[in-house]
N, C-alpha and C positions, 0 to 999 in steps of 0.2 A: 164439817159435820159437827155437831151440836153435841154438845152431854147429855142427850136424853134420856133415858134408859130405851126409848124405841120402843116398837110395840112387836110381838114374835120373836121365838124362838131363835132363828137366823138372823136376826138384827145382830145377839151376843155373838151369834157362831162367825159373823163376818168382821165384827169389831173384834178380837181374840184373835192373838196371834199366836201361833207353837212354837215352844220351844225350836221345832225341827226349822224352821223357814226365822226363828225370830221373832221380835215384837215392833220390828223397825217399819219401814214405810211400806206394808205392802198391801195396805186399803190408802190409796190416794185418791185424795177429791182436791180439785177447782187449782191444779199447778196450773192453770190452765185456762193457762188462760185460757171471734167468738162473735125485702118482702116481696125479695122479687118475685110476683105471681105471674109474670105472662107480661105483656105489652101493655094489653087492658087494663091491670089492677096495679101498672107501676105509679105512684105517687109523684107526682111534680109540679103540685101546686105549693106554694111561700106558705107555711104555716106562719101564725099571729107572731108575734114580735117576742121575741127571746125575753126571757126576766131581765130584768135592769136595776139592781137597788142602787137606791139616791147614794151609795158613800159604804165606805169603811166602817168600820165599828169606831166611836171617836176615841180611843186608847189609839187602833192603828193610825188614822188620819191626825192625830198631835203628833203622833212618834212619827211620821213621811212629812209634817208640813214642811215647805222649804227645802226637802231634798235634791227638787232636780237646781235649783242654784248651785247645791255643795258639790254636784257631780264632776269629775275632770272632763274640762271640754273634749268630747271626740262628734264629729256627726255621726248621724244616723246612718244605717248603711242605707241605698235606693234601693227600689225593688229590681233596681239592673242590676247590681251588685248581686243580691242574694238569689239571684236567678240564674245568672249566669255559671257555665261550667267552674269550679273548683277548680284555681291555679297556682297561684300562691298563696292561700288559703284555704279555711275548711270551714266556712263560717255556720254552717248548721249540720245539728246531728246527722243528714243527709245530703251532706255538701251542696246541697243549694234547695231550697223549697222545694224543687218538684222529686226529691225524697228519691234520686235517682242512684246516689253512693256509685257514681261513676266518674272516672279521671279521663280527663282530654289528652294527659302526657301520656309521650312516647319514650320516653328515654327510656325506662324499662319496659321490657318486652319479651315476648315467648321466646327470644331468642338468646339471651343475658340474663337474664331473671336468676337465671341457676349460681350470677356472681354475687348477688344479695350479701349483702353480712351488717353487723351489727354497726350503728355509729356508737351510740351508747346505750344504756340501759340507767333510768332511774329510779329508785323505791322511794315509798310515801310512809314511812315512821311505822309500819305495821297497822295503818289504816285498813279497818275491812278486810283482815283476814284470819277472823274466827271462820270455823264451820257454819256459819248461818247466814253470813254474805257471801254475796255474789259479783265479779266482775264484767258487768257486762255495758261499761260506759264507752261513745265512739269518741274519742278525742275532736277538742277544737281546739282548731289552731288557724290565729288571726296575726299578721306583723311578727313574728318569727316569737310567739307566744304558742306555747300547747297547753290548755286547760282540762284538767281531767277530774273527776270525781270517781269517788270511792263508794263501796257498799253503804258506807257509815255517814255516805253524803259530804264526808270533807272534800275540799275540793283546791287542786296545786296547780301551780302555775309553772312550768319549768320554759326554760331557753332552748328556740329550737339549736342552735349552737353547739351547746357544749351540754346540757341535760341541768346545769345549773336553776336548783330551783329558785325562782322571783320571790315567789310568796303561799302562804297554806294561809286555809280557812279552816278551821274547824267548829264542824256543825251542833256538836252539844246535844244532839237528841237524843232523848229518854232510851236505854238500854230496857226498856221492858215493854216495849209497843209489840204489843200480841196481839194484834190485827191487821198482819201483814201477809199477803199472800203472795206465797211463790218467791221467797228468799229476800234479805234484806238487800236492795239493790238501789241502783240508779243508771239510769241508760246515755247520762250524760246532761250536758248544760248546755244555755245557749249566749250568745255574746249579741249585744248591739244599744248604743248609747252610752257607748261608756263604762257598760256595764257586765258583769259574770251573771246569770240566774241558774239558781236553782231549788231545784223541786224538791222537797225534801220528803221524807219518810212519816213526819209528825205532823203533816199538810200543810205546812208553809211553805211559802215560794220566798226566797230571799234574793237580795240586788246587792251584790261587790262591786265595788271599787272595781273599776280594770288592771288599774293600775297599782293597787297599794292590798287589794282584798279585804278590805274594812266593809263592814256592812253598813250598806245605806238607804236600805229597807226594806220591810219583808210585810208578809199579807198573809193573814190564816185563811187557805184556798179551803183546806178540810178538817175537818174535825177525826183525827187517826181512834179515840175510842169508838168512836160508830163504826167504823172501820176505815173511813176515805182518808187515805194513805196517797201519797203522790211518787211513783216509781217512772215515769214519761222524763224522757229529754222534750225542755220546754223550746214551744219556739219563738222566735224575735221574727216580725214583720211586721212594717208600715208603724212604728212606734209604739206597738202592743209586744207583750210577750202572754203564749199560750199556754194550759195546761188543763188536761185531767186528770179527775182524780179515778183510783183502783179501786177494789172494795167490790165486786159484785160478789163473792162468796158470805160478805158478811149482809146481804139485806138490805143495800144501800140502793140511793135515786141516782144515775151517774149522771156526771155535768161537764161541758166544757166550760172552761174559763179565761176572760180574756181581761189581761189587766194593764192602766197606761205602766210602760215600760219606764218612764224614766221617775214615777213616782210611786208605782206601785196601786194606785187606784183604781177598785172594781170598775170595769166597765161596762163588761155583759156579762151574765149567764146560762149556755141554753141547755136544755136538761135533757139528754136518752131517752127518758120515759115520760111522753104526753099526759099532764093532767085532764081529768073529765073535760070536757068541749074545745079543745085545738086537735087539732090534725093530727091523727094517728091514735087519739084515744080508743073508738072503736074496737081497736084492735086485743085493749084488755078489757076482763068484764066488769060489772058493776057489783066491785068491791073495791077495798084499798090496797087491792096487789101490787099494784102501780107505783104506789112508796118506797116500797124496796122493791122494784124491780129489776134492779142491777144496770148491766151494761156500762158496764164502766169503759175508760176509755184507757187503753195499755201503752197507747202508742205517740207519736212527735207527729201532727197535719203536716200536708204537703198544701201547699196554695200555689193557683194561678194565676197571676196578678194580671192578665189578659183579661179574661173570663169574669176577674175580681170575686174568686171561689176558693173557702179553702175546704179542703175532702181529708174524711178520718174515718176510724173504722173501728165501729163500739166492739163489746165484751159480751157475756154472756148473759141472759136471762136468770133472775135470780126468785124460786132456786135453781140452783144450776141442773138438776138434776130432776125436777119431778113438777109437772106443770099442771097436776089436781086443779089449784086454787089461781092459777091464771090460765083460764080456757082465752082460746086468739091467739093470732099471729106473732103479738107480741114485740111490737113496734116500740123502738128502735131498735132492739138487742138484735145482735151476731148480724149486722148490718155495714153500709158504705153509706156514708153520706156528705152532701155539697152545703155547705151556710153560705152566707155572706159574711167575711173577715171583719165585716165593719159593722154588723149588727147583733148577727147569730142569728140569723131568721134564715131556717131551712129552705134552700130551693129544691131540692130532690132526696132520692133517700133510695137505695137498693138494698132488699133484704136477703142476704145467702140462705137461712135455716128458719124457716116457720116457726115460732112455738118452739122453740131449743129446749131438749131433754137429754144431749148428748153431752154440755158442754163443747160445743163446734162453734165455737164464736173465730172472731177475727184479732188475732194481738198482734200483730206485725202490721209497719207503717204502710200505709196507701203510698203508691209508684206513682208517679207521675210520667209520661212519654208522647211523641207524638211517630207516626210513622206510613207506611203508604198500604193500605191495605188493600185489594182488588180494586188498584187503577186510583185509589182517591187518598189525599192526607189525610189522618184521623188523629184528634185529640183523645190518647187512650189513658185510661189508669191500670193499674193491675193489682190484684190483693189476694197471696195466697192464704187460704182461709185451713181451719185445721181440718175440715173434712178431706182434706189432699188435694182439690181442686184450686188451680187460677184462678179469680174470676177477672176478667176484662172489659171494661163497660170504657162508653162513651164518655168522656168527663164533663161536656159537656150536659148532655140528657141523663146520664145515669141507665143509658139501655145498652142492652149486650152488644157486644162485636163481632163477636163468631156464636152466639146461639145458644139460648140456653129454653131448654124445652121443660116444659111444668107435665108433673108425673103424679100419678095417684101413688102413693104410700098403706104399707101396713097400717092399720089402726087400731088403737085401744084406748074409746071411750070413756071408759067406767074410770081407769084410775089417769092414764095419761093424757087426757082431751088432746090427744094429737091433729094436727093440720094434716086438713085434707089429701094436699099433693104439697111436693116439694120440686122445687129450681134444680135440673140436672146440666150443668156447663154441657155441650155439645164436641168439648175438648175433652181427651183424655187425661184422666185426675196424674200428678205425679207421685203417686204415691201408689202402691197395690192396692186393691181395696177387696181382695181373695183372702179367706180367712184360712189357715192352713192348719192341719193336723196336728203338728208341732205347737202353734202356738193354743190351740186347743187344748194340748197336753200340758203345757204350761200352768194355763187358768186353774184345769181340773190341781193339778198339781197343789195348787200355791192353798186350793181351798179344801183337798183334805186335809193338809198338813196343819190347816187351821182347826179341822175336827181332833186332830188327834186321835187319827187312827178308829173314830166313835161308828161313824159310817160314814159311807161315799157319795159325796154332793152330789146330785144331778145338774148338767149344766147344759142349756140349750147354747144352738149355734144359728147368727143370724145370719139368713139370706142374701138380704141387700140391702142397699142405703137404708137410714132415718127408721130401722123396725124398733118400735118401742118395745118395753123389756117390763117385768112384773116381777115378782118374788122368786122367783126360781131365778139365776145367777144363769145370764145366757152373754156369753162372747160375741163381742162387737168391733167393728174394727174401720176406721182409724177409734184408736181409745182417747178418752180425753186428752191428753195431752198431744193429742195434734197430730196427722201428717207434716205441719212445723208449730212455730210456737212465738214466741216474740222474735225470734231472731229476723232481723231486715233483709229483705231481697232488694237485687240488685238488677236494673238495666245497664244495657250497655248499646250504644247508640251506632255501634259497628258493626255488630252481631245482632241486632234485634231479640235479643235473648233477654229473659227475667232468668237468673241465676238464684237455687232457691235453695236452702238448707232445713235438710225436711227429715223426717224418721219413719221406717217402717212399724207404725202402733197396735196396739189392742189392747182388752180390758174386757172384763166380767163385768158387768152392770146387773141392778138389783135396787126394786123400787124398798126404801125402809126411812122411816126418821120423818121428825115434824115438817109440816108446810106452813108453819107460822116463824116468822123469826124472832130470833134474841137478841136483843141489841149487842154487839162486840162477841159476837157468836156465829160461827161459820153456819152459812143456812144454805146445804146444798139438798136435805129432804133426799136422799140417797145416797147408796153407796158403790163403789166399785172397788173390783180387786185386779192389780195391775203387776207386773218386774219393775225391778228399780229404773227411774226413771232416763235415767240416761242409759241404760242397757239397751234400748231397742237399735237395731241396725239403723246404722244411720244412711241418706241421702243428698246427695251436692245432684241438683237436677237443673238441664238448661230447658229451658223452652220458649218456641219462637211467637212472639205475638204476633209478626204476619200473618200465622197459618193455626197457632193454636196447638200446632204439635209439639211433642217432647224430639228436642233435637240430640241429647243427650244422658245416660245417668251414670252415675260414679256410687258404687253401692260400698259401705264404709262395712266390713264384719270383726273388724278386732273387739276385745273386750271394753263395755261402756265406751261404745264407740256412736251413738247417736250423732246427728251431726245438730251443735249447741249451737252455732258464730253466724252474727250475720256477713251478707258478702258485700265484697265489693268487687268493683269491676275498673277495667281499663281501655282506653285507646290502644295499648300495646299488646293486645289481645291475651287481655291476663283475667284470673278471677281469684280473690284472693278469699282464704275461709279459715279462721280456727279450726283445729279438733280439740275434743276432750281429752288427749297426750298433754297438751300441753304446745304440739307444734301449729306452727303459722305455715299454711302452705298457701301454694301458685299453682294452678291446670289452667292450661288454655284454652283459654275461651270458647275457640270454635270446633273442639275435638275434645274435652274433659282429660287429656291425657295431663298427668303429675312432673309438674315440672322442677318444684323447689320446696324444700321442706326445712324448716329452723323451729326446735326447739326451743319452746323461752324459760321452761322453770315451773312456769303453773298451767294451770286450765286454761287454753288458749278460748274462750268465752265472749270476746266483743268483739266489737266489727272497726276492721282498719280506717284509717283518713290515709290521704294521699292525696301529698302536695308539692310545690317546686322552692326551694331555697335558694337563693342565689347563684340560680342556673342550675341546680344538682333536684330531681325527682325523688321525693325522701316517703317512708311509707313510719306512719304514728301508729304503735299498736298496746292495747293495755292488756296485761295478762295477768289473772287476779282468781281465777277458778270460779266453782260456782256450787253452791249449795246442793240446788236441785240435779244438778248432772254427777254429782260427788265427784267433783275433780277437785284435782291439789290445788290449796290455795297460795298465795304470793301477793305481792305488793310494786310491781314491773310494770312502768315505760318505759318501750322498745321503742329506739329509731332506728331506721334500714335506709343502706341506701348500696350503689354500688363500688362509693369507695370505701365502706367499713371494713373495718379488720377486726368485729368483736365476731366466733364465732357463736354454734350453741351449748347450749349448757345444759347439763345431765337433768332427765327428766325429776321433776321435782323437788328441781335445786335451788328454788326459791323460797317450798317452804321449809326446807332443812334449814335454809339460811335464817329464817322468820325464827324458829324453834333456837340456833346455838344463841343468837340474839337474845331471844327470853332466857338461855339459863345465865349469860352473862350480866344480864339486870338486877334492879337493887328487887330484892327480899321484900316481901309487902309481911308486915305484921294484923292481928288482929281476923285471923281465916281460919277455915277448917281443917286442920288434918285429921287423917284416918290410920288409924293403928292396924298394922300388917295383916292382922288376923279377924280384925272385928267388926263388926256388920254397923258400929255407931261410930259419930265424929265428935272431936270434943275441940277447945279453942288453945288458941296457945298467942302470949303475947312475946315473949323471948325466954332466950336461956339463959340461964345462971349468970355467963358474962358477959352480957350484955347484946349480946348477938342476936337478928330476929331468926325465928328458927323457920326455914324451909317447907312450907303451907300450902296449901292449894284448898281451891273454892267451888267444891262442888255443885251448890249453884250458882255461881257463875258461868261454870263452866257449861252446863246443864242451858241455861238462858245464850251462850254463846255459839253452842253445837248442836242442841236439840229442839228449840223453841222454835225454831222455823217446822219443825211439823207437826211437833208434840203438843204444842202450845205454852204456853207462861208456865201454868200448871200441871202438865201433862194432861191433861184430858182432852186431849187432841187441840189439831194446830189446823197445819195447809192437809188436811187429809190425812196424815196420821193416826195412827190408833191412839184410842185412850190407856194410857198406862196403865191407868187406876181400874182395868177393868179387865186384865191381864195377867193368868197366876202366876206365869214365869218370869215376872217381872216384880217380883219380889223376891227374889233368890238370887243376891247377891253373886253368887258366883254363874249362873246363868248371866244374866247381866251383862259383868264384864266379860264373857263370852262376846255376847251379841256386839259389843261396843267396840270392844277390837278387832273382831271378824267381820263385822255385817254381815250383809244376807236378808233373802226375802223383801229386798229394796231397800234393803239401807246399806250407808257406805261404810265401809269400814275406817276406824280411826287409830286403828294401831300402831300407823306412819305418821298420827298427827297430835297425838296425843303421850303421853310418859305412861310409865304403868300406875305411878303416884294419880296422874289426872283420871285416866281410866278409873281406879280404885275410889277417887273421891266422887263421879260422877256418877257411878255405879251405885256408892252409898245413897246418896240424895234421890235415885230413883226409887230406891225400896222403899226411902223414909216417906215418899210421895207415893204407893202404892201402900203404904199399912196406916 
């Protein structure tokens, strides 16, 4: 959401938080992360040939020439290799291209699972664990190596052995990239040739050494001030490695990118959004909506080197929220779609949401499976999309597999040029999609509190799917942020089951704000008011792709209890899932019953690997918290296996550990301290004897705990309110209320913060609101 001032009255009244709820996240926009019309209107003709530029910029192409000579000889892996089931290794963020995050091993099982214990546990120097990163990386682990990255994009090499670490990268990127959406993260790396990549936050892609972590070349994939930011686990096949870039909140064209792996050199580009005269332009009209029309791509492609297809699953339409000034379908956003690995020239293309006004795009990785469906083998994919529905298409054609029937829709013309009809699966969605009275009471709630008691907002309640919404604040449900969200599902080749980690949502939606963008300026052209975002009940859902039904669900109700973690699955009929506790659990597969539960210390937030060690079945887990869920942060690789003897550790005891560590650290000179009583900061270089005296940096600290939603400058971030537009957020002691309590969607940081931090960040928001 943009600094505009907006136009009406209730623009202020929804941007403006109360005292009573806070001034923290509880107008969130674009966390959130995103054509199928019928048989007739499905797309599967080869659109013209992907962009191709001749070369690198000649800075990059001097600084890679000769690289791949310097590289340490390893081969490439085959496409047998990286196809094949995950056994003693884990070699893509989805143990093996077709994005399945399922283990063939039996050693553990529903029946032992409960002897689980720790082999070791290793931390990363307090990498990415400010409040504004997230741990949500899957570990790779290749030759008794585990490779993991951080919020902060460094990235450690430890021994699967003994947790002894090999080597650290640290990645150096700008602490003030305020064009990130949805928490400073990375979902992981990928290995082949030799080589470590990854994606970084400031849109470089960089090449490690495998062996030694030295860099041995990198490519600016995006430009992070425009907003294209890189947060995807890249993927390594056939001697390319993949990426796209983030950024539909900010206005951006999304692109895949495919680069040579062992040099770094552009190879293709193909873009989301069709320029005037190739395939799928029609779809926007004739203007330049199409420039920034988002769709960015959130997630790591699955390829199937059969077929010679790889399939990904873009982002939202941008803006996210109000499609005035792009009337059409809006080809390629909140989409599936098949290239060729070797060109980028589109073979087919399925779109879930017409003209997206909902933010209902797709951030979670496309599945790859195959299985018998009435009488015949079927090459399927699967993508749970956030409107709560599977969808299951052919991977071949890109046509349904169990049914999906085109529906006329509400409509509203004048402001939202809504599509006609929308794609309803013929499957039951996993998620509710009944709006209930309670969470009605909710909305209503969150938006008097915003009035401050002035009068009582009216707020409509919607019907059914896809009903567009106008000035008046009408409850919708799933709400942005998804029946799930990035987090990876998982098949499991025993069970016929997608295993999904999903949420029960909603949201007040409310058309306001520009339809033009600003460049490094969130442009979602509306707003919505939501609870904090990991508060909603979470969902662990099985469902069978033979039949399309839900075989299972496991409804999570403790506090901030969404379900964050992607899953993984197993041959020993296991399903393994984070929670927002912090604990790493096991339910079997074919019944959702709770089998095993270990606490690790932080935000239990990524998705396990699980691999074989010299004959012993070992499970890699990273636990690291996560911004947007407000779970405790930490710095934790966990290995499991069943002759560990570590057990768990007290909830949260990895960042208490992170915080005795900061007070036992050297003293930094030349910061703000804030006097006990007074609303200004003044500097201090030492004491009298020579001592540096005891400081804290309230913008620092401010850029490390609040930028992810406030923005660089508080004027809003990932959906956050603008400070500077908020009375009660210049009242210092209000303030440090909000910052230590939370409330109204924001976490509290009273656990994670000193009262000296609290006091200096508290200062520096008033000095940023006067």
């Amino acid at each position: 959401m943009g600094n505009d001032g907006g136009s009406g009255a209730f623009w202020g009244i929804v941007v403006a938080t109360a005292v009573a709820i806070g001034f923290g996240v509880s107008i969130l926009a674009g966390y959130l992360i995103g054509h199928f019309t019928g048989h007739d209107k499905t797309t599967t003709v080869t659109v013209t040939a992907a962009e191709r530029p001749a070369d690198t910029s000649p800075e990059t192409a001097a600084q890679n020439a000769g690289v791949a000579d310097q590289i340490n000889p390893a081969p490439a892996f085959s496409r047998g290799e990286l196809t094949a089931l995950p056994r003693e290794n884990w070699l893509t963020n989805g143990g093996s291209t077709y994005n399945q995050r399922y283990s063939p091993l039996t050693q553990i099982t529903d029946r032992n699972v409960a002897q689980l214990r720790g082999e070791w546990e290793a931390r990363f120097d307090r990498s990415g664990t400010a409040a504004k990163f997230s741990g949500e990386a899957t570990p790779i682990v290749y030759d008794g190596v585990i490779y993991t990255v951080t919020g902060n994009n460094d990235v450690f090499a430890n021994s699967v052995e003994d947790g002894r670490r090999l080597w650290k990268y640290e990645s150096g990127i700008p602490q003030n990239i305020d064009t990130i959406c949805c928490g400073w993260t990375s979902r992981g790396v990928a290995v082949g040739d030799g080589q470590v990549y990854v994606a970084q936050l400031d849109g470089r892609m960089v090449a490690l050494d495998q062996q030694t972590g030295q860099k041995n070349w990198e490519f600016q994939v995006g430009e992070w001030r425009e907003g294209e930011t890189l947060t995807n686990a890249p993927l390594y096949y056939d001697g390319r490695v993949y990426t796209g870039v983030s950024g539909g909140e900010y206005g951006i064209r999304g692109y895949l990118t495919a680069l040579d792996a062992r040099t770094g050199r552009l190879d293709w580009r193909w873009y989301t959004i069709p320029e005037p005269g190739e395939r799928g332009s029609d779809s926007w009209p004739d203007n330049d909506s199409w420039r920034t029309g988002g769709a960015p791509i959130w997630q790591t492609p699955a390829v199937d080197p059969e077929l010679n297809m790889l399939y990904l699953s873009t982002g939202n339409v941008a803006p996210d929220l109000n499609g005035k000034n792009r009337r059409g379908d809006n080809l390629y956003g909140a989409s599936i779609v098949a290239l060729n690995p070797e060109t980028g020239e589109l073979i087919w293309d399925f779109q879930a949401v017409r003209h997206d006004i909902w933010d209902y795009d797709m951030p979670s990785p496309v599945v790859l499976w195959d299985a018998e469906i009435d009488g015949r083998e079927v090459k399927g994919l699967s993508e749970p999309a956030k409107t709560g529905w599977l969808y299951m298409l052919d991977r071949e054609t890109g046509r349904p597999i169990h049914g999906i029937t085109d529906r006329p829709v509400m409509q509203d013309k004048t402001i939202q040029e809504t599509a006609d009809t929308q794609p309803f699966p013929d499957t039951p969605p996993f998620v509710p999609h009944e709006i209930t009275s309670d969470q009605v009471a909710i909305i209503q709630g969150i938006l008097n509190a915003q009035m401050r008691g002035r009068r009582k907002v009216r707020v409509e309640v919607a019907r059914e799917m896809y009903e567009p919404y106008t000035n008046i604040p009408k409850v919708i449900k799933p709400g942005p942020s998804g029946g799930t969200n990035w987090p990876p599902s998982s098949f499991n080749r025993t069970t016929n089951m997608v295993y999904i980690c999903a949420a029960d949502t909603f949201a007040g939606y409310l058309t306001e704000g520009p339809t033009r963008p600003v460049v490094g300026r969130q442009y979602l052209s509306s707003v919505f008011t939501l609870q904090g975002f990991g508060t909603y009940p979470g969902l662990l859902v099985a469902q069978d792709v033979t039949t399309g039904e839900i075989a299972w669900t496991r409804r999570f109700t403790g506090r901030n209890d969404a379900c964050y973690s992607g899953t993984t699955s197993t041959a020993g009929n296991l399903v393994f899932v984070g929670r927002n506790s912090g604990e790493l659990q096991a339910f079997n597969a074919s019944t959702g019953e709770l089998l095993w539960r270990f606490q690790t210390g932080a935000g239990a937030n990524s998705t396990p690997a699980i691999f074989e060690h010299r004959g012993r079945q070992m499970i890699a887990f990273y636990a690291a918290g996560n911004s947007l869920a407000g779970t405790s942060h930490g710095d934790s690789l966990w290995l499991f296996s069943l002759d560990g003897s570590i057990g768990p550790v007290a909830p949260g005891a990895a960042g208490r550990a992170i915080e005795h560590a900061g007070e036992a650290g050297t003293v930094e000179t030349e910061r703000t301290t804030v006097e006990a009583t007074g609303d200004e900061d003044r500097t201090t270089e030492s004491d009298e004897g020579g001592e540096a005296t005891a400081v804290v940096d309230g913008a620092q600290l401010f850029s490390d705990n609040c930028s992810t939603c406030h923005g660089a400058d508080g004027a809003g971030g990932n959906g956050g309110p603008d400070l500077t537009t908020i009375p009660s957020a210049a009242n210092l002691r209000a303030v440090e209320r909000q910052v230590a309590e939370g409330g109204g969607g924001m976490p509290a940081f009273g656990d994670q913060l000193s009262p000296e931090e609290i006091r200096a960040v508290s200062t520096y928001v008033t000095r940023l609101v006067r």
